[in-house]
C-alpha positions, 0 to 999 in steps of 0.5 A, spaced: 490 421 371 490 417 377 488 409 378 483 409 384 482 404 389 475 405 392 472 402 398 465 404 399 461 401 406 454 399 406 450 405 411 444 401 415 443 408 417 443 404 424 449 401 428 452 394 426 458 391 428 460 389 420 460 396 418 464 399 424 469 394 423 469 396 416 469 403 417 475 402 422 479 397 418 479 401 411 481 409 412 478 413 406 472 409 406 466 413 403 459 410 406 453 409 401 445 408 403 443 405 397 445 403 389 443 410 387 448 413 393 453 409 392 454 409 384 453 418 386 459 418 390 464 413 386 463 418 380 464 424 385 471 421 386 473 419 379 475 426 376 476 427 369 481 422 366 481 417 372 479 410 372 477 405 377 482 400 378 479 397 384 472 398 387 470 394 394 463 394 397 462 391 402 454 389 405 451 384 409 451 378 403 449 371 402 449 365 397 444 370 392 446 377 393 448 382 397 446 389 400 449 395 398 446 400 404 438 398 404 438 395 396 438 388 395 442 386 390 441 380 386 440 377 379 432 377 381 434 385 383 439 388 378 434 390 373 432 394 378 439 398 378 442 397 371 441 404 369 445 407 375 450 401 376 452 402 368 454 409 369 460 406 373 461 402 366 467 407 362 470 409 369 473 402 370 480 401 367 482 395 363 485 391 368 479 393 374 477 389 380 471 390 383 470 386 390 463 384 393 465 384 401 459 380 403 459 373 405 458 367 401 456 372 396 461 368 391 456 363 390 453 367 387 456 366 381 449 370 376 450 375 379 457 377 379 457 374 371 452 379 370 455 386 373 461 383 369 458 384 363 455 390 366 461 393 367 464 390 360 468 384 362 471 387 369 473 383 374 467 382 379 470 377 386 466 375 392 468 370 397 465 364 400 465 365 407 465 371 411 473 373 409 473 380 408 470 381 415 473 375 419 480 375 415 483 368 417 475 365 416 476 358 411 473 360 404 475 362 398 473 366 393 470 366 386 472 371 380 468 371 375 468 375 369 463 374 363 462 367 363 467 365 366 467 364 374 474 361 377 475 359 384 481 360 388 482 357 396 484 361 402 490 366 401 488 367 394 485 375 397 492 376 400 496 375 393 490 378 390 490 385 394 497 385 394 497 387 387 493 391 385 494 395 392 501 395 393 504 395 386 507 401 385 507 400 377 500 398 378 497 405 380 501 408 375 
Protein backbone atom coordinates (compact mmCIF):
# COMPACT_ATOMS: atom_id res chain seq x y z
CA UNK A 1 0.00 0.00 0.00
CA UNK A 2 1.57 3.26 -1.18
CA UNK A 3 1.06 7.27 -0.66
CA UNK A 4 0.91 8.32 -4.28
CA UNK A 5 1.93 11.56 -5.40
CA UNK A 6 0.26 12.52 -8.81
CA UNK A 7 1.04 15.25 -11.06
CA UNK A 8 -1.11 15.05 -14.40
CA UNK A 9 -0.57 17.84 -17.25
CA UNK A 10 -3.13 19.35 -19.47
CA UNK A 11 -2.67 17.87 -22.95
CA UNK A 12 -3.79 20.78 -25.60
CA UNK A 13 -3.09 18.21 -28.04
CA UNK A 14 -1.04 21.37 -29.64
CA UNK A 15 2.23 22.66 -28.50
CA UNK A 16 2.17 25.24 -25.64
CA UNK A 17 4.90 26.57 -23.65
CA UNK A 18 2.99 25.92 -20.20
CA UNK A 19 2.80 22.44 -20.89
CA UNK A 20 6.23 21.71 -21.86
CA UNK A 21 7.64 23.30 -18.97
CA UNK A 22 5.58 21.14 -16.93
CA UNK A 23 6.48 18.05 -18.66
CA UNK A 24 10.15 19.08 -17.88
CA UNK A 25 10.15 20.00 -14.54
CA UNK A 26 8.06 17.30 -12.98
CA UNK A 27 9.36 13.62 -14.23
CA UNK A 28 6.64 10.95 -14.09
CA UNK A 29 4.14 13.20 -15.23
CA UNK A 30 1.04 11.69 -16.98
CA UNK A 31 -0.77 13.72 -19.73
CA UNK A 32 -4.84 14.15 -19.60
CA UNK A 33 -7.06 15.64 -22.62
CA UNK A 34 -10.00 15.76 -20.85
CA UNK A 35 -11.58 15.42 -17.05
CA UNK A 36 -12.95 11.67 -18.21
CA UNK A 37 -8.97 11.20 -19.00
CA UNK A 38 -7.55 12.43 -16.46
CA UNK A 39 -10.10 10.68 -13.69
CA UNK A 40 -9.10 7.34 -16.09
CA UNK A 41 -5.46 7.69 -15.69
CA UNK A 42 -5.41 8.40 -11.82
CA UNK A 43 -7.13 5.37 -11.13
CA UNK A 44 -4.96 3.39 -13.49
CA UNK A 45 -2.13 4.54 -11.08
CA UNK A 46 -3.99 4.04 -7.64
CA UNK A 47 -3.70 -0.16 -7.39
CA UNK A 48 -5.79 -1.84 -4.86
CA UNK A 49 -4.91 -0.55 -1.48
CA UNK A 50 -3.25 2.76 -2.55
CA UNK A 51 -4.21 6.08 -1.58
CA UNK A 52 -3.68 9.58 -3.11
CA UNK A 53 -1.70 11.65 -1.04
CA UNK A 54 -1.19 14.56 -3.55
CA UNK A 55 -2.77 15.15 -6.56
CA UNK A 56 -1.40 18.01 -8.86
CA UNK A 57 -3.32 19.52 -12.19
CA UNK A 58 -1.79 21.62 -13.95
CA UNK A 59 -4.10 23.82 -16.86
CA UNK A 60 -4.09 26.96 -18.03
CA UNK A 61 -6.47 28.90 -15.43
CA UNK A 62 -7.88 32.08 -14.21
CA UNK A 63 -9.86 33.83 -11.58
CA UNK A 64 -12.95 31.44 -12.35
CA UNK A 65 -11.38 28.13 -13.23
CA UNK A 66 -9.14 26.01 -15.04
CA UNK A 67 -8.68 23.79 -18.03
CA UNK A 68 -7.94 20.08 -17.55
CA UNK A 69 -6.76 19.23 -21.42
CA UNK A 70 -9.81 20.75 -23.32
CA UNK A 71 -12.71 20.99 -20.37
CA UNK A 72 -13.14 23.84 -18.53
CA UNK A 73 -13.46 23.61 -15.11
CA UNK A 74 -15.38 25.92 -13.06
CA UNK A 75 -18.17 25.85 -10.65
CA UNK A 76 -20.53 26.77 -13.77
CA UNK A 77 -19.03 23.70 -15.46
CA UNK A 78 -18.62 20.95 -12.23
CA UNK A 79 -22.07 19.36 -12.74
CA UNK A 80 -20.65 18.42 -15.87
CA UNK A 81 -18.04 16.30 -14.46
CA UNK A 82 -19.21 15.37 -10.87
CA UNK A 83 -19.98 11.83 -11.68
CA UNK A 84 -16.28 11.08 -13.33
CA UNK A 85 -14.43 13.54 -10.67
CA UNK A 86 -16.37 11.49 -7.78
CA UNK A 87 -14.55 8.20 -8.78
CA UNK A 88 -11.30 9.88 -7.32
CA UNK A 89 -13.27 10.23 -4.01
CA UNK A 90 -12.39 6.87 -1.82
CA UNK A 91 -8.76 7.19 -3.51
CA UNK A 92 -7.59 10.12 -1.58
CA UNK A 93 -6.09 9.34 2.10
CA UNK A 94 -7.19 11.49 4.95
CA UNK A 95 -4.45 13.81 4.82
CA UNK A 96 -4.65 14.36 0.82
CA UNK A 97 -3.91 17.38 -1.12
CA UNK A 98 -5.01 18.32 -4.22
CA UNK A 99 -3.28 21.29 -6.27
CA UNK A 100 -5.00 23.16 -9.08
CA UNK A 101 -1.53 24.45 -11.44
CA UNK A 102 -3.22 27.10 -12.95
CA UNK A 103 -3.06 30.71 -12.72
CA UNK A 104 -5.00 32.98 -10.41
CA UNK A 105 -7.02 29.96 -10.07
CA UNK A 106 -7.00 30.59 -6.01
CA UNK A 107 -9.59 32.97 -6.43
CA UNK A 108 -11.78 30.68 -7.32
CA UNK A 109 -12.66 29.84 -4.08
CA UNK A 110 -16.63 28.06 -5.26
CA UNK A 111 -15.05 25.79 -6.95
CA UNK A 112 -12.14 24.76 -4.87
CA UNK A 113 -14.74 24.37 -1.87
CA UNK A 114 -16.75 22.37 -4.18
CA UNK A 115 -14.10 19.54 -5.24
CA UNK A 116 -13.37 19.60 -1.51
CA UNK A 117 -16.55 18.70 -0.54
CA UNK A 118 -16.62 16.57 -3.75
CA UNK A 119 -13.71 14.87 -2.39
CA UNK A 120 -14.79 14.48 1.13
CA UNK A 121 -13.41 17.45 2.84
CA UNK A 122 -9.58 16.81 0.99
CA UNK A 123 -7.32 19.80 0.86
CA UNK A 124 -8.02 21.57 -2.59
CA UNK A 125 -5.18 24.46 -3.31
CA UNK A 126 -4.53 26.81 -5.89
CA UNK A 127 -2.30 29.91 -6.28
CA UNK A 128 -2.99 33.62 -6.92
CA UNK A 129 -0.63 34.30 -9.34
CA UNK A 130 1.26 32.36 -11.98
CA UNK A 131 3.40 30.16 -9.24
CA UNK A 132 3.47 26.88 -10.46
CA UNK A 133 4.57 27.93 -13.51
CA UNK A 134 6.83 31.24 -12.72
CA UNK A 135 8.14 29.97 -9.17
CA UNK A 136 9.20 33.28 -7.60
CA UNK A 137 6.24 35.19 -9.19
CA UNK A 138 4.51 37.23 -6.01
CA UNK A 139 1.22 35.30 -4.97
CA UNK A 140 0.09 33.42 -2.75
CA UNK A 141 -2.44 30.49 -2.53
CA UNK A 142 -5.78 30.03 -1.17
CA UNK A 143 -6.32 26.26 0.53
CA UNK A 144 -9.77 25.56 0.86
CA UNK A 145 -11.62 22.92 2.43
CA UNK A 146 -15.22 22.72 2.77
CA UNK A 147 -16.10 26.11 3.46
CA UNK A 148 -13.46 27.22 4.74
CA UNK A 149 -10.66 28.88 2.43
CA UNK A 150 -7.42 30.27 4.28
CA UNK A 151 -4.78 32.22 2.61
CA UNK A 152 -0.97 31.96 2.74
CA UNK A 153 1.51 34.42 1.07
CA UNK A 154 4.56 33.75 -1.07
CA UNK A 155 6.77 30.49 0.36
CA UNK A 156 3.74 29.01 1.62
CA UNK A 157 4.01 26.31 -1.60
CA UNK A 158 7.58 25.53 -0.56
CA UNK A 159 6.94 24.66 3.07
CA UNK A 160 3.87 22.97 2.01
CA UNK A 161 5.35 20.76 -1.01
CA UNK A 162 8.32 20.15 1.37
CA UNK A 163 6.29 18.12 3.38
CA UNK A 164 4.03 16.11 1.72
CA UNK A 165 6.77 15.35 -0.88
CA UNK A 166 9.89 14.78 1.28
CA UNK A 167 8.65 13.58 4.43
CA UNK A 168 9.80 10.35 4.66
CA UNK A 169 6.92 9.46 7.49
CA UNK A 170 4.62 11.27 5.25
CA UNK A 171 4.76 8.74 2.32
CA UNK A 172 4.80 5.92 4.91
Amino acid sequence: MAKLDIVVVSDGESFDGFYFLQGVLNVGEEYATGVANMVERVLALAKSGDTIIALTIHGHGNDSGQYVGSDWLSAATLPLYRESLAKLTLKFDEKAAVTLGGCNVGYAETLLQQLSELWGGVIVRAGTAQQLAFPGVEGGVRSCKVRICTYGGPGFWDKFDRRIRRDKRFLK
